[in-house]
C-alpha positions as CSV (number, residue, x, y, z in Angstrom):
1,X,27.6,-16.3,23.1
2,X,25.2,-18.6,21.4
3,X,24.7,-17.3,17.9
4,X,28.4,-16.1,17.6
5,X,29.1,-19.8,17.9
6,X,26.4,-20.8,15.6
7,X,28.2,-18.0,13.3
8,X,31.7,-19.2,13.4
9,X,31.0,-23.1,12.9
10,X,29.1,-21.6,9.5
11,X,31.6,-19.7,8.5
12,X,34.3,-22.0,8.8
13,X,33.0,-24.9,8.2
14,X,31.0,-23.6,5.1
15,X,27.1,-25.0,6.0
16,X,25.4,-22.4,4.1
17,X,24.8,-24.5,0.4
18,X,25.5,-22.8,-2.8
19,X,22.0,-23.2,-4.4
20,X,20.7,-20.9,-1.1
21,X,23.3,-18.0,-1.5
22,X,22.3,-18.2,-5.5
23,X,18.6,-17.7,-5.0
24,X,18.6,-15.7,-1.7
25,X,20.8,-13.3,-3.0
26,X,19.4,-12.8,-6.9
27,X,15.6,-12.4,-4.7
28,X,17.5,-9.8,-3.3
29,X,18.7,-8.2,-6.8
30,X,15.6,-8.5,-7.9
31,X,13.5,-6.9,-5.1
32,X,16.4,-4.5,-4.0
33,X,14.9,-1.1,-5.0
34,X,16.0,1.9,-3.5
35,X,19.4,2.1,-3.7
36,X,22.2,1.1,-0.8
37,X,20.4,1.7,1.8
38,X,17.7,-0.8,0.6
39,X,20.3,-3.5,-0.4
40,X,22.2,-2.9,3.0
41,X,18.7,-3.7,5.0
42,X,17.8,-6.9,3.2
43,X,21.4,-8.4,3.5
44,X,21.1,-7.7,7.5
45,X,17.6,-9.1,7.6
46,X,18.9,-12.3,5.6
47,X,22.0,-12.6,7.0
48,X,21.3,-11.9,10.6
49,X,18.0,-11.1,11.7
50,X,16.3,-14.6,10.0
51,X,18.7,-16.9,9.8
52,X,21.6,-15.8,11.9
53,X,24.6,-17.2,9.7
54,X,26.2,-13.6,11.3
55,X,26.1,-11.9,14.3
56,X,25.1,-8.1,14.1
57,X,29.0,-7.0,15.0
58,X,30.4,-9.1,12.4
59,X,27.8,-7.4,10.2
60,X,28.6,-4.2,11.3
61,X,32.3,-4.7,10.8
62,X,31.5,-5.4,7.1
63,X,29.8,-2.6,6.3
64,X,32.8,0.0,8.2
65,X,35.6,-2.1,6.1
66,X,33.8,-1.8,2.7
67,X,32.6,1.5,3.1
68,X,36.2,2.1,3.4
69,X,37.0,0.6,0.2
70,X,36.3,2.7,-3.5
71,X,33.7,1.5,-5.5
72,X,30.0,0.0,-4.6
73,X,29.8,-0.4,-1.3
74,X,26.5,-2.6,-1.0
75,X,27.7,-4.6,-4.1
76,X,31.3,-5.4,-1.8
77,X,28.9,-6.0,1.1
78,X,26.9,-8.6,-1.0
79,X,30.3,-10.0,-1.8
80,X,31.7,-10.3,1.2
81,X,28.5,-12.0,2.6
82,X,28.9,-14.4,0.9
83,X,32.3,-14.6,1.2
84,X,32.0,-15.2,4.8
85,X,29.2,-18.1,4.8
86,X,30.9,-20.1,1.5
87,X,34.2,-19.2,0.8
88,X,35.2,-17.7,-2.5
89,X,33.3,-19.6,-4.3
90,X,30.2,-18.1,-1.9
91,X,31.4,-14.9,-2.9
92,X,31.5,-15.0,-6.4
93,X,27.6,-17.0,-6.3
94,X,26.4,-13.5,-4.3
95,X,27.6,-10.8,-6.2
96,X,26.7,-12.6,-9.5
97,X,23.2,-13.3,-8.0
98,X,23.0,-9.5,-6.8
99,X,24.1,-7.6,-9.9
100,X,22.4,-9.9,-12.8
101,X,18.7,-9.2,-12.4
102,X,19.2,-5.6,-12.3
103,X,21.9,-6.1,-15.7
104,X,19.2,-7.9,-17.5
105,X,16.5,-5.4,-16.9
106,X,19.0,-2.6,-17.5
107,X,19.6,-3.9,-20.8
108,X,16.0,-4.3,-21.8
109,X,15.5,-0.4,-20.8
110,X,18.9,0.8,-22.5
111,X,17.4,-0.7,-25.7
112,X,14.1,0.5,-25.1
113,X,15.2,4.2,-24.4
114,X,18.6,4.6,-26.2
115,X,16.6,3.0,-30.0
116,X,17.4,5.5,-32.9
117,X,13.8,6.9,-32.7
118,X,11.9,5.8,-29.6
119,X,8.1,6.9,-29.2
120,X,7.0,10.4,-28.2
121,X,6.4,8.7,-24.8
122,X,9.4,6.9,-24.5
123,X,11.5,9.8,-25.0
124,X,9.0,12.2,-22.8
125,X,9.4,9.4,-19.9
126,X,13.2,9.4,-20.4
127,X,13.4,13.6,-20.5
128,X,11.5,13.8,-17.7
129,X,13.2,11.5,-15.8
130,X,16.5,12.9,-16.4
131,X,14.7,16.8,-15.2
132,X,14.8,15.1,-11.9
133,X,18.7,13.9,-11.5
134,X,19.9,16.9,-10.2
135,X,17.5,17.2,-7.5
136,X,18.7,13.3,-6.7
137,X,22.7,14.6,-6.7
138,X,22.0,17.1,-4.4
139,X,20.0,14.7,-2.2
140,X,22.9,12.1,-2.4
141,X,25.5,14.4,-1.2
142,X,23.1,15.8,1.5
143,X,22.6,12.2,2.8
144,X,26.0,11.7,2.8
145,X,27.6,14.7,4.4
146,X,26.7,14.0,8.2
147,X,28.6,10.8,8.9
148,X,31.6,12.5,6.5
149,X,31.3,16.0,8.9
150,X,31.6,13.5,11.9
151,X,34.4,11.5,11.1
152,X,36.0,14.7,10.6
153,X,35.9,15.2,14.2
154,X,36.0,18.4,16.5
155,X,39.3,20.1,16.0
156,X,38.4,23.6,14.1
157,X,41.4,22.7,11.5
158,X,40.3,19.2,10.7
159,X,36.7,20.8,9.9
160,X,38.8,23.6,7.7
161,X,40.3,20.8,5.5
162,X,36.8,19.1,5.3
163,X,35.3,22.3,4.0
164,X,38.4,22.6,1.4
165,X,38.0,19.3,0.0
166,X,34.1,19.6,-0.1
167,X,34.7,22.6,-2.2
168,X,37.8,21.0,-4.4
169,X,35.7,18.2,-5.4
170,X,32.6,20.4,-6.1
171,X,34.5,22.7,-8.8
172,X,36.4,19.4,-9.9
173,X,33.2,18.0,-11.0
174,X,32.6,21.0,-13.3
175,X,36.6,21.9,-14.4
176,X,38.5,18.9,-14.3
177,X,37.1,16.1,-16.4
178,X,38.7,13.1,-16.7
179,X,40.9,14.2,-14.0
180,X,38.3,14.1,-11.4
181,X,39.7,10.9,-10.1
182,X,43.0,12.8,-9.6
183,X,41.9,15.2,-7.6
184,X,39.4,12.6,-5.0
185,X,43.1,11.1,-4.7
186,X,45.1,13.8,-4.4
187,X,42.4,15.2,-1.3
188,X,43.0,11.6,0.3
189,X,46.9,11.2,-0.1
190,X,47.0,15.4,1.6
191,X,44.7,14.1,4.3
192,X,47.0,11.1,5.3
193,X,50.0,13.2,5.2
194,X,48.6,15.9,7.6
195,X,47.5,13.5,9.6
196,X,50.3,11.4,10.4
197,X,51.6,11.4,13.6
198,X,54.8,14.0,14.0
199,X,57.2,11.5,15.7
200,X,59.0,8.6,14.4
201,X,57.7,9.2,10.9
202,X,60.0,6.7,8.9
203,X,58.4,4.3,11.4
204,X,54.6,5.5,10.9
205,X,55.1,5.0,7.2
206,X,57.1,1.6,7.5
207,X,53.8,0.4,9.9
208,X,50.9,1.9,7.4
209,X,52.7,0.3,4.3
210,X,54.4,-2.8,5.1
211,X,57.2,-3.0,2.8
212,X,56.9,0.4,0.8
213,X,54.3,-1.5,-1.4
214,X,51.1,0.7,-0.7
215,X,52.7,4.4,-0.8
216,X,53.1,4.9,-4.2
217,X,49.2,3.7,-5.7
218,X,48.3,7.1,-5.3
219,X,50.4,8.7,-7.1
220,X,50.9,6.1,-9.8
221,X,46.9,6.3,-9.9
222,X,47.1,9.8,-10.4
223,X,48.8,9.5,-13.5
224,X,46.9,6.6,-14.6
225,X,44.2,8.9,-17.1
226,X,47.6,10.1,-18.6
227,X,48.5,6.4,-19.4
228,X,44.7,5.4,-20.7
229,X,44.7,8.1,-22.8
230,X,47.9,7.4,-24.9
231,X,46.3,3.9,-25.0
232,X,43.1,3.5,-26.0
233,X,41.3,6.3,-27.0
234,X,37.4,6.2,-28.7
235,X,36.9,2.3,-28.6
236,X,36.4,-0.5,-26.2
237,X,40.2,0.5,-24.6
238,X,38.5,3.8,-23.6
239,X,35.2,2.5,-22.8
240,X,37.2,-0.4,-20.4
241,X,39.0,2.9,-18.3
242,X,35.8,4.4,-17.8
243,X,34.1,1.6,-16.7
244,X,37.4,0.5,-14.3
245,X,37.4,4.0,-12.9
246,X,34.0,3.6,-11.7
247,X,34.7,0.7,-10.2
248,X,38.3,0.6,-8.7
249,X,38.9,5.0,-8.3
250,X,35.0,6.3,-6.9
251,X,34.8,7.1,-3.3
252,X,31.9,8.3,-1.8
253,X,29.2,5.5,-2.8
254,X,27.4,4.4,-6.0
255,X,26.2,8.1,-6.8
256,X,29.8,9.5,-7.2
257,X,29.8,7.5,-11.0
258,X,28.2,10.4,-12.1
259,X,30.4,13.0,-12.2
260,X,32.9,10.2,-13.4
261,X,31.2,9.3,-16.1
262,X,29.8,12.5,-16.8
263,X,32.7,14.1,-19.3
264,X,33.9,10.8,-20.4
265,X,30.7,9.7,-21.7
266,X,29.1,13.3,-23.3
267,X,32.3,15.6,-23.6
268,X,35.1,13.2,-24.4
269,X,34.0,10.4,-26.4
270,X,30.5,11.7,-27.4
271,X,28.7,8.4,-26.6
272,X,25.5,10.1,-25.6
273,X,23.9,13.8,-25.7
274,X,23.6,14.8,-22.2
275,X,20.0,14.5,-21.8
276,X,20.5,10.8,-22.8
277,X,22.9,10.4,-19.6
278,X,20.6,12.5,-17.7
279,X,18.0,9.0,-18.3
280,X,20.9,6.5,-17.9
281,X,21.4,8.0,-14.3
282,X,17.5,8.1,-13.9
283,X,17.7,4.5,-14.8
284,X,20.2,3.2,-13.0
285,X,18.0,5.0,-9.9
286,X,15.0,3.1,-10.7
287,X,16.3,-0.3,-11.1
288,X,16.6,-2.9,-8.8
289,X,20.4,-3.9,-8.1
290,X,23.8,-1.7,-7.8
291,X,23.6,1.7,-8.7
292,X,26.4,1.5,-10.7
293,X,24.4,-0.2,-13.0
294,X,24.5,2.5,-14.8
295,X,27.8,2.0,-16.3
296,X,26.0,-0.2,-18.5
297,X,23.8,2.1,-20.0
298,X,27.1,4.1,-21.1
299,X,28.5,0.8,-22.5
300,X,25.3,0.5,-24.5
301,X,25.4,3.5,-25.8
302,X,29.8,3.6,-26.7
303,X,29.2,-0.3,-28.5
304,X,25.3,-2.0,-27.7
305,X,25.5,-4.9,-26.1
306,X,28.8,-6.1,-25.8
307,X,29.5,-2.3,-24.6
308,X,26.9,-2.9,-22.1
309,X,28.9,-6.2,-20.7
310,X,32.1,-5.4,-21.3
311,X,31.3,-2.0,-18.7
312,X,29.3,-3.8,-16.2
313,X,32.0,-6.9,-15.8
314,X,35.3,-4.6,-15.8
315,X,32.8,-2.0,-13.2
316,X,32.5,-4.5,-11.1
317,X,35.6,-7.3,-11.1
318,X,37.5,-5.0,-8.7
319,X,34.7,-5.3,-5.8
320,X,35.6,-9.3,-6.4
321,X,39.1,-8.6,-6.2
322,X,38.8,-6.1,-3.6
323,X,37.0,-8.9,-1.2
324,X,38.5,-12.3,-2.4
325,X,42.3,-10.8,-2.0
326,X,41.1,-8.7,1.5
327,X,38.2,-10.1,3.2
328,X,40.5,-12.0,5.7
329,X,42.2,-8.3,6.4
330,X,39.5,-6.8,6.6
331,X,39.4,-6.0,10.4
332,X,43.2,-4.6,10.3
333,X,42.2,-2.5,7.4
334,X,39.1,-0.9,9.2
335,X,41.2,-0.4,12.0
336,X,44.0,1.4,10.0
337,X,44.8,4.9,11.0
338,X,46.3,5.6,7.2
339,X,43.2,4.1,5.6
340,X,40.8,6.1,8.4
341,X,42.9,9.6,7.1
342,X,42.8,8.6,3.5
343,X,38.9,8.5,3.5
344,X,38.5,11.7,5.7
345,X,39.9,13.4,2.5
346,X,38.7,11.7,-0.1
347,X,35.1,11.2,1.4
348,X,33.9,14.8,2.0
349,X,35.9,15.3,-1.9
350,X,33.4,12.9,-3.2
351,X,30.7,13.9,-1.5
352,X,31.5,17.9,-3.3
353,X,32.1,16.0,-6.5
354,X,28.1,14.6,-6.7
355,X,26.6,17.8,-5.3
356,X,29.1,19.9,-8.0
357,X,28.0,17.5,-10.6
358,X,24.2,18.9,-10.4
359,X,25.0,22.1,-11.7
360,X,26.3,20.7,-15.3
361,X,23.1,18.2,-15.4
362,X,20.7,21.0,-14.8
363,X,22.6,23.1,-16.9
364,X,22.2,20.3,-19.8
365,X,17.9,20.8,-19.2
366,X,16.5,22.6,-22.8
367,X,12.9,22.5,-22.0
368,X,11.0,24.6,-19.7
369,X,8.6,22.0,-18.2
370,X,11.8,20.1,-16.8
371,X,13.0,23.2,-14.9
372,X,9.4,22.5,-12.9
373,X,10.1,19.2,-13.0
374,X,12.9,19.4,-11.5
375,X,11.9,21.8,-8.5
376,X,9.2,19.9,-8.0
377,X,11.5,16.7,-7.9
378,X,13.4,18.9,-5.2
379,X,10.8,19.8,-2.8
380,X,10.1,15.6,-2.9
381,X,13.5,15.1,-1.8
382,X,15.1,17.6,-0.2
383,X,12.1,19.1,1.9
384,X,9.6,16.4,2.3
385,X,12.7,13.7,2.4
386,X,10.9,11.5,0.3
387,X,12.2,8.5,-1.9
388,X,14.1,8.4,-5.0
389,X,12.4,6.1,-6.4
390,X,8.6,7.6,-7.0
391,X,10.4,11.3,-7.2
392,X,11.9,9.6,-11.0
393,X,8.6,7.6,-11.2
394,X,6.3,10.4,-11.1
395,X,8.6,12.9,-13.1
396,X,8.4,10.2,-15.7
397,X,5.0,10.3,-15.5
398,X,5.3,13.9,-15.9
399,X,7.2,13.3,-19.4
400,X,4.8,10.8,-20.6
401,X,2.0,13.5,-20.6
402,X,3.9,16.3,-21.5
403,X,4.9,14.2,-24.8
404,X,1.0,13.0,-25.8
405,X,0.1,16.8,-24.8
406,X,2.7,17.5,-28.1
407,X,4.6,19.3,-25.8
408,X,8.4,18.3,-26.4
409,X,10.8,19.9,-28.6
């Protein structure tokens, strides 16, 4: 009962100082390689393990209510750290001192890799880099299936539906575009409404959505691409929905940005060629920080810097919103039967969404040495279940010598 006490008089009483959260967590941002997994294992060894400001449930909770919430999970979890030893003010210190370091060194690599004509090197680093994305997709969605499959449970139609919305998100990655958000909705919304319980409906909705103020964000979110596109189409408007999709519409973790991004960023607004996004997902992988970084390559590419800003701040204002508004609800929403449904449609959606979305990025691969690359990149992660990290690393390295052998094209 000891440390839970020790836990509650810090959070409550606010005894963690603002100067530790700031440099604790930007240590964090800066040695946080490898993705959510990575970031999810620092925080816990920070925030519980060394210094026990929270107890290991209280840690746990945090991680089922975010992972419940759209957009970057770890990020949220950063957030809501902090949110719980300082306040909102706490909050706003950790997630700033998470996502810089990895914005500033994103930023020096955009520039580096996105210049009008990089070195042979540079660009035979960057195209060999991308070779390896699809692999990663596919390795992503593979990571992720299990814990989806579960929470699906036993029942042989609840598995059915799983296996429909896998698929539905899959061909929605390659067919629908910018309506890809639509449909990782419309799996959730169908999911809640078969799972309701038969009697007293009026009542079941009434409880879920206090009020009548929660049923209709999916649907009004459905039609939201409709409204962004009569808005603000080719400049910073168009680059600002991007980015906010991202951030407040991706289920599924960081990886599911790519399929996102994917059309807006080649097809739709022509920001960058698609071996160009292939690198800007290789480097948000490679960087330390939130996945999502990525967003700000895309931003540097639609308008340089102030792109690059401009997509990382509206990317990730929603997980402050999303923790500042909710944190104190956090344990009734992880608890909630409507949210639980909503994610068991959505999720295994997502999940289809990043594995469909390696077919278009290996389909965008014009040089022959990549196609090895990128089997080589999958036997590293898919049958030895290595890291993501050396697997872009060393197809880099790949590029690099490819390029001084005068091999590119």
């Amino acid at each position: 009962m000891q440390p839970r006490e020790q836990t509650r008089a810090v959070t409550t009483t606010q005894r963690v100082p603002l100067s530790v959260i700031a440099r604790q967590w930007t240590r964090i941002g800066i040695t946080g390689f490898g993705g959510p997994p990575a970031h999810i294992a620092l925080l816990r060894r920070l925030c519980v393990q060394r210094n026990a400001w929270l107890t290991e449930a209280e840690f746990e909770d945090g991680i089922a209510a975010t992972s419940l919430l759209p957009g970057p999970a770890s990020t949220q979890m950063a957030i809501f750290c902090g949110w719980r030893l300082a306040g909102p003010l706490g909050a706003i210190v950790a997630g700033v001192g998470f996502i810089v370091p990895g914005l500033i060194i994103i930023l020096g690599l955009s520039v580096l890799f996105l210049q009008h004509a990089p070195p042979a090197w540079v660009t035979g680093a960057a195209d060999g880099a991308g070779a390896s994305v699809p692999a990663i997709a596919v390795a992503a969605a593979a990571g992720l299936m299990p814990a989806s499959w579960r929470r699906a449970g036993r029942a042989i139609p609840a598995r059915g539906r799983w296996i429909c919305y896998l698929l539905a998100g899959a061909v929605a990655a390659n067919v629908a575009g910018e309506y890809l958000v639509a449909v990782l909705l419309g799996c959730g919304l169908l999911e809640w409404w078969i799972s309701r319980p038969p009697r007293d409906q009026r009542r079941t909705v009434a409880l879920a959505h206090p009020g009548g103020g929660e049923r209709p964000r999916g649907p009004a979110a459905m039609l939201m691409p409709l409204a962004a596109k009569a808005i603000g189409v080719g400049g910073l408007g168009s680059l600002a929905w991007v980015a906010f999709k991202v951030g407040a519409l991706s289920f599924g973790g960081g990886f599911v940005i790519i399929p996102l991004m994917q059309h807006d960023a080649v097809h739709t607004y022509h920001w960058m060629t698609t071996a160009q996004f292939l690198s800007a997902v290789a480097l948000g992988q490679v960087t330390p920080g939130p996945v999502v970084l990525t967003v700000g390559v895309v931003g540097y590419a639609a308008a340089g810097v102030a792109g690059c800003l401009l997509a990382v701040l509206v990317a990730f204002t929603p997980s402050f919103v999303f923790v500042l508004a909710g944190g104190r609800h956090f344990d009734a929403f992880r608890r909630s039967r409507a949210a639980q449904a909503f994610l068991s449609g959505a999720g295994p959606a997502a999940i289809g969404a990043i594995a469909g979305a390696a077919v278009t990025l290996g389909l965008g691969l014009t040089q022959f040495w990549q196609v090895v690359v990128l089997i080589l990149a999958a036997g590293w992660l898919l049958v030895l279940r290595r890291g993501v990290v050396p697997a872009i690393l060393g197809a880099a390295a790949i590029g690099v010598v490819v390029a001084l052998a005068g091999g590119l094209r």
